[in-house]
N, C-alpha and C positions, 0 to 999 in steps of 0.2 A: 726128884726125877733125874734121869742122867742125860745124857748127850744123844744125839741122834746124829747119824753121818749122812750125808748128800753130796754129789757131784752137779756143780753149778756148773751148768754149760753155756754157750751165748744167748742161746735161746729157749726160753725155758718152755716144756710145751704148753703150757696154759696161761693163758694171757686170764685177765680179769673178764674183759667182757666172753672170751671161751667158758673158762669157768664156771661164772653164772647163767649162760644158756641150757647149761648141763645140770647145774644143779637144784637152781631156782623151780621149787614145786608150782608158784604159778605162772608157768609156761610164759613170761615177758621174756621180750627184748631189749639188752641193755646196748645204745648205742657207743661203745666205746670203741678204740681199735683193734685188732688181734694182731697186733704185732709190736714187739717193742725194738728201742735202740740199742741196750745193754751191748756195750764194747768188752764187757769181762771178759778173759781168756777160762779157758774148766779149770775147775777148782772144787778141790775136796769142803764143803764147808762144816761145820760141826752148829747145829744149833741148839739152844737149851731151851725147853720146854717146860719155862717154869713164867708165868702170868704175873706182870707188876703194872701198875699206872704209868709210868715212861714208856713203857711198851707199845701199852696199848694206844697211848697217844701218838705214839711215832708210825703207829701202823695207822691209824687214822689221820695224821696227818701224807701218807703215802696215798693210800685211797683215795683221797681228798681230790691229790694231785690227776688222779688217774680221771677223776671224774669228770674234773673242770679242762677237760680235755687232752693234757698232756703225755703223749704217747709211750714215751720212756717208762710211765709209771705202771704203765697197764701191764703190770706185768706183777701176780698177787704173791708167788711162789719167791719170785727177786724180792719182793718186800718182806716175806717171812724171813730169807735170809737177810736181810741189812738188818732186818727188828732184832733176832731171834739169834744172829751168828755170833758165832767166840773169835773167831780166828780170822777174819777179814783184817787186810790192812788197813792203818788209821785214809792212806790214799786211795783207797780202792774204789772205783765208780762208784759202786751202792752205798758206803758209806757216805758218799758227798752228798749223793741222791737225799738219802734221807735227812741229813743233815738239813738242806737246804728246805727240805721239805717241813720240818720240822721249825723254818724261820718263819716259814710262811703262814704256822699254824698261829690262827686268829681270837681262842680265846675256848674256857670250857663251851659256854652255852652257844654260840654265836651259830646261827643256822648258816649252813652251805647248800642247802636241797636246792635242783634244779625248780623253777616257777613254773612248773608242769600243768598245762591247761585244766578245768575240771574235767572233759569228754577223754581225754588221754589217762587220768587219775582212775577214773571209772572204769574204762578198759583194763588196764593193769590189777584191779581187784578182783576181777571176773573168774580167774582161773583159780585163784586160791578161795574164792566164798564157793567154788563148787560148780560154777556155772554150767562145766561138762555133761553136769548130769541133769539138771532142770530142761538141758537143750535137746537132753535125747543124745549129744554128741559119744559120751563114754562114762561108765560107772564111777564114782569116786567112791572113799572109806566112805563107812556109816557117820552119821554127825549128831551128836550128843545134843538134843533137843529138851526144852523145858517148856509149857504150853502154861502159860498166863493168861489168858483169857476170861478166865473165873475169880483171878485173883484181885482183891481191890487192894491191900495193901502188904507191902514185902514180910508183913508178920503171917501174912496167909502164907508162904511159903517157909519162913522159919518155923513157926509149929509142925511143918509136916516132918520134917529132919529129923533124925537121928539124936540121941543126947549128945554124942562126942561131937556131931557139926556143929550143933549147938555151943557148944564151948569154946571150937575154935572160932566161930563168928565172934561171941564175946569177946575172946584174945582181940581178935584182929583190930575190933571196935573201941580198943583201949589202947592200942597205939598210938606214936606221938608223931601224926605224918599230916600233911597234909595235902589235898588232892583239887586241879584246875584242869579246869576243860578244854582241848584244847581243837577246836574246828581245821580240817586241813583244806583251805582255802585254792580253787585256781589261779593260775599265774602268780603264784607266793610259793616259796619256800616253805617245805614240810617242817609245823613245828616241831617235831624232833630229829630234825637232822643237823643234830649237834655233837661234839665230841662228850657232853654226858650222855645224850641218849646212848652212842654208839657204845659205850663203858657198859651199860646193863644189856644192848645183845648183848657184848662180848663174855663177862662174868657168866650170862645166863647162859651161854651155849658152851661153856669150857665146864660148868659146875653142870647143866646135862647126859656130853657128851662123854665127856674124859675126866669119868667119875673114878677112876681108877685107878691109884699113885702107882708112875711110872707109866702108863697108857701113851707115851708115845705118838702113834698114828692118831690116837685118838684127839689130842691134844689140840694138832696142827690140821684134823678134818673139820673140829667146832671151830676154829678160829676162820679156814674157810667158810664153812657154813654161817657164822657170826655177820662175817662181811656179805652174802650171797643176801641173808635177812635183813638186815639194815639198810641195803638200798632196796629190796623189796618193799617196804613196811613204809619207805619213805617217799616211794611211789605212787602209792595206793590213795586213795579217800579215804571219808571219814572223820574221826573225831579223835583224839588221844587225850587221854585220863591219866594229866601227868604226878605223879609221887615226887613228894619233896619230903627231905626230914625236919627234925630240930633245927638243922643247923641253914639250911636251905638249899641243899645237897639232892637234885634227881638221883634217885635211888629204881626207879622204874617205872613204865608208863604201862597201858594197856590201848590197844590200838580198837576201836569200832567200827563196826559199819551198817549201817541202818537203808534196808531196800527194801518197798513192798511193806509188807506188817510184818518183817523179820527182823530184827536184829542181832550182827553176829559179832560174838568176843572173835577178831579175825587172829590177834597177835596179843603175847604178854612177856613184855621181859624187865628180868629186876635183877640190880646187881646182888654182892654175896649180902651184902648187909639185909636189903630188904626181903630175902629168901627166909631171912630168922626170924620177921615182923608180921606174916602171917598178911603179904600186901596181897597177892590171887588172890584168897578167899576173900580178903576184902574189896578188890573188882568185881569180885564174880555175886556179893553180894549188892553192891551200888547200882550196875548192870541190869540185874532182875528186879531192882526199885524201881529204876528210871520205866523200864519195861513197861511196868504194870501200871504204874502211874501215867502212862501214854495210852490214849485212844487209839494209835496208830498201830500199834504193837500188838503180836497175837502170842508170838512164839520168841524166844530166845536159845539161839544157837551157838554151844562150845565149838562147834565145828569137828574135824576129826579128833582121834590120839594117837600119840607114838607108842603109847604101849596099851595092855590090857588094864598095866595097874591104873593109870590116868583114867581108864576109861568109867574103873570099878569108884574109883575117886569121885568123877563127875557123877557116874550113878547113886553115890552117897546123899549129892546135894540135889537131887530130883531130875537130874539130867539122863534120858534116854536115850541109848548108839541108835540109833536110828538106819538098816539100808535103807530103808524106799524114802529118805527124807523127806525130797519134794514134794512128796505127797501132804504133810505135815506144817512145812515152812514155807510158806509163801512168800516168794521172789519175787514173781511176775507180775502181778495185779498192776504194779507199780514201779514208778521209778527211783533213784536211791534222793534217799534225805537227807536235807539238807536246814540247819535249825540257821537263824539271823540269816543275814544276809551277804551272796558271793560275789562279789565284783565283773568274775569270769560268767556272766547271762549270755555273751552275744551270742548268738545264732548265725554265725559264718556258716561257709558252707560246708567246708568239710565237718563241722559238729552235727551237722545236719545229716551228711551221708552215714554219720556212725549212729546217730541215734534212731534212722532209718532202720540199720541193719540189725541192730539189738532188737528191735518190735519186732522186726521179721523172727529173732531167732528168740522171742517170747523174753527177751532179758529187761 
C-alpha cells in the first residue's frame, strides 16, 4: 500500500464520540466528549496504511484513553495519525499522547469495558437485534432466519444441507481451537473488552472492508468502523462464544443474544488467522445446537447481510432473508435470557421506568 496525505488541523472534525453517533448502526449513545485539546499547529501528515500488531495496540491503547474519560484522546482521526503517521516529530504532541498512552496499556487480555448496568446493556442491544421493526417504529433489512422447532438434534439440520456444507462443517469440526462461554454480566466489565478481542474487530473489519491492495480510503473507514463495533458489541448483552487456539491465542469470539424464543448470532469477528480455520461455520453450527437442544428456542436469527453473497451463503445452510421477520422470530412474548445467575437484579427505580417502557413498546 502507499501513502496517503492529510492536513492535520487543531481540530480535527470528528471527535470519537461524533464519530460513532454517526456511524454506529445501532442508533446508541456514546457518552464521551466532542471536543478535544490537541495543541498541534496544521500539518501535512503522511500516513501508511499498512496493519501490524504495534499498531493496533497503540490504537487500542488511544481508545482506551478516550474511554476512560480523558478528553485529549477523543479525538479518533488524531489517533490514526499518531498510529498511522511517518513524518511527525519524535516531540510532537501526538506522539507523546500516544506514547504515554501506550504505558498505560495493561495487558493482552485485561478487560477495560465500562460495568454497564444490565437494563442499560439491554437498551443498547435493541437497535441492532432490529427492534425498529418489531415496534412498528421503521423497517429494517430482511433477517436471515432458521426455524428449529421441529428439530430434535443439530444432525436434523446437517442432513438437510448441501454436500459442500457438509464438508466444510467437517473441516470446521477438526480444528484445533477451543471455545468458552462467556455471560456478559451487569455492573462488570464486558468479557471481551480486551486488547485481543479488539485485534479480531480490527483484522476482521480491515480483511472485510479493504479487501483491495492499495484501498486506501478503504483501509482507514474499517479501522474507524473496527473502533465504532468494538465498543458497540461491548455494550450490549448477552453471551460471547470465545475462540482460542493451540496456543491460547483469542483468535475470535461470536457475540449472542437470546430474547423471547429468539436467538440471535448479533456479532462475529475473527482475526486473519481464524478466517482460514473455518471458526463462523463453526459458530453458526454450535448456535443451532444449543438452539434446538433448548425448550426456550423456536427460531435462530443471522440477523441482516452486507451483501447478497452473505446472504446466498446463509441461505446455503438453511437460513432464510426474511422481510416480514417478526412475523417469524419471536421477541416479545418475553424478556431477554439470561442462563446462571446476575448479580445486577435490583429493581431500582429507574430500571423499573425502562422496563415499563419496553412492555409498552411490546420489547
Amino acid at each position: 500500500m502507499g501513502l496517503i496525505k492529510l492536513v492535520l488541523l487543531i481540530l480535527w472534525p470528528q471527535s470519537i464520540s461524533a464519530f460513532l453517533a454517526t456511524t454506529a448502526n445501532h442508533k446508541q449513545k456514546i457518552s464521551l466528549s466532542t471536543r478535544t485539546r490537541l495543541q498541534e499547529k496544521s500539518r501535512s501528515v503522511f500516513l501508511d496504511p499498512t496493519l501490524a500488531d504495534n499498531r493496533i495496540r497503540s490504537l487500542f491503547a488511544w481508545v482506551s484513553r478516550a474511554l476512560d474519560g480523558e478528553d485529549e484522546y477523543n479525538n479518533i482521526m488524531a489517533g490514526f495519525a499518531a498510529v498511522f503517521g511517518t513524518n511527525l516529530p519524535p516531540d510532537s504532541d501526538l506522539i507523546k499522547m500516544a506514547e504515554r498512552a501506550e504505558k498505560l496499556f495493561q495487558g493482552e487480555e485485561v478487560l477495560i469495558g465500562a460495568p454497564i448496568h444490565r437494563f442499560e446493556r439491554e437498551q443498547a442491544s435493541l437497535g441492532a437485534m432490529g427492534a425498529g421493526q418489531w415496534t412498528g417504529q421503521w423497517k429494517t433489512r430482511p433477517h436471515a432466519l432458521l426455524d428449529v422447532s421441529n428439530m430434535t438434534s443439530v444432525d436434523d439440520w446437517i442432513q438437510q444441507l448441501p454436500r459442500g456444507c457438509k464438508r466444510t462443517l467437517k473441516k470446521a469440526n477438526s480444528q484445533n481451537f477451543t471455545v468458552t462461554s462467556k455471560p456478559i454480566l451487569g455492573k462488570k466489565p464486558a468479557p471481551h473488552s480486551s486488547f485481543a478481542h479488539f485485534r479480531c474487530v480490527v483484522e476482521h473489519e480491515v480483511r472485510l472492508i479493504a479487501n483491495i491492495e492499495g484501498d486506501v480510503e478503504g483501509f482507514f473507514s474499517a479501522l474507524a468502523e473496527a473502533v465504532s463495533r468494538y465498543i458497540g458489541t461491548t455494550r450490549m448483552t448477552g453471551v460471547i462464544q470465545e475462540y482460542r487456539n493451540a496456543d491460547g491465542k483469542i483468535i475470535a469470539f461470536a457475540h449472542e443474544v437470546q430474547k423471547a424464543r429468539t436467538v440471535r448470532g448479533q456479532w462475529f469477528y475473527a482475526d486473519d488467522e481464524a478466517s482460514k480455520s473455518y471458526v463462523w461455520f463453526h459458530s453458526v453450527q454450535e448456535l443451532v445446537k444449543r438452539a434446538i437442544e433448548s425448550d426456550a428456542i423456536d427460531t435462530v436469527d443471522l440477523g441482516p447481510s452486507g451483501s447478497d453473497a452473505f446472504s446466498e451463503l446463509k441461505a446455503k445452510y438453511g437460513f432464510e432473508s426474511i422481510d416480514d421477520w417478526p412475523s417469524f422470530a419471536d421477541y416479545t412474548s418475553g424478556p431477554f435470557y439470561y442462563e446462571g445467575n446476575d448479580e445486577d437484579l435490583s429493581d431500582d427505580e429507574d430500571r423499573e421506568r425502562m422496563l415499563k417502557l419496553l412492555r409498552m413498546l411490546g420489547m
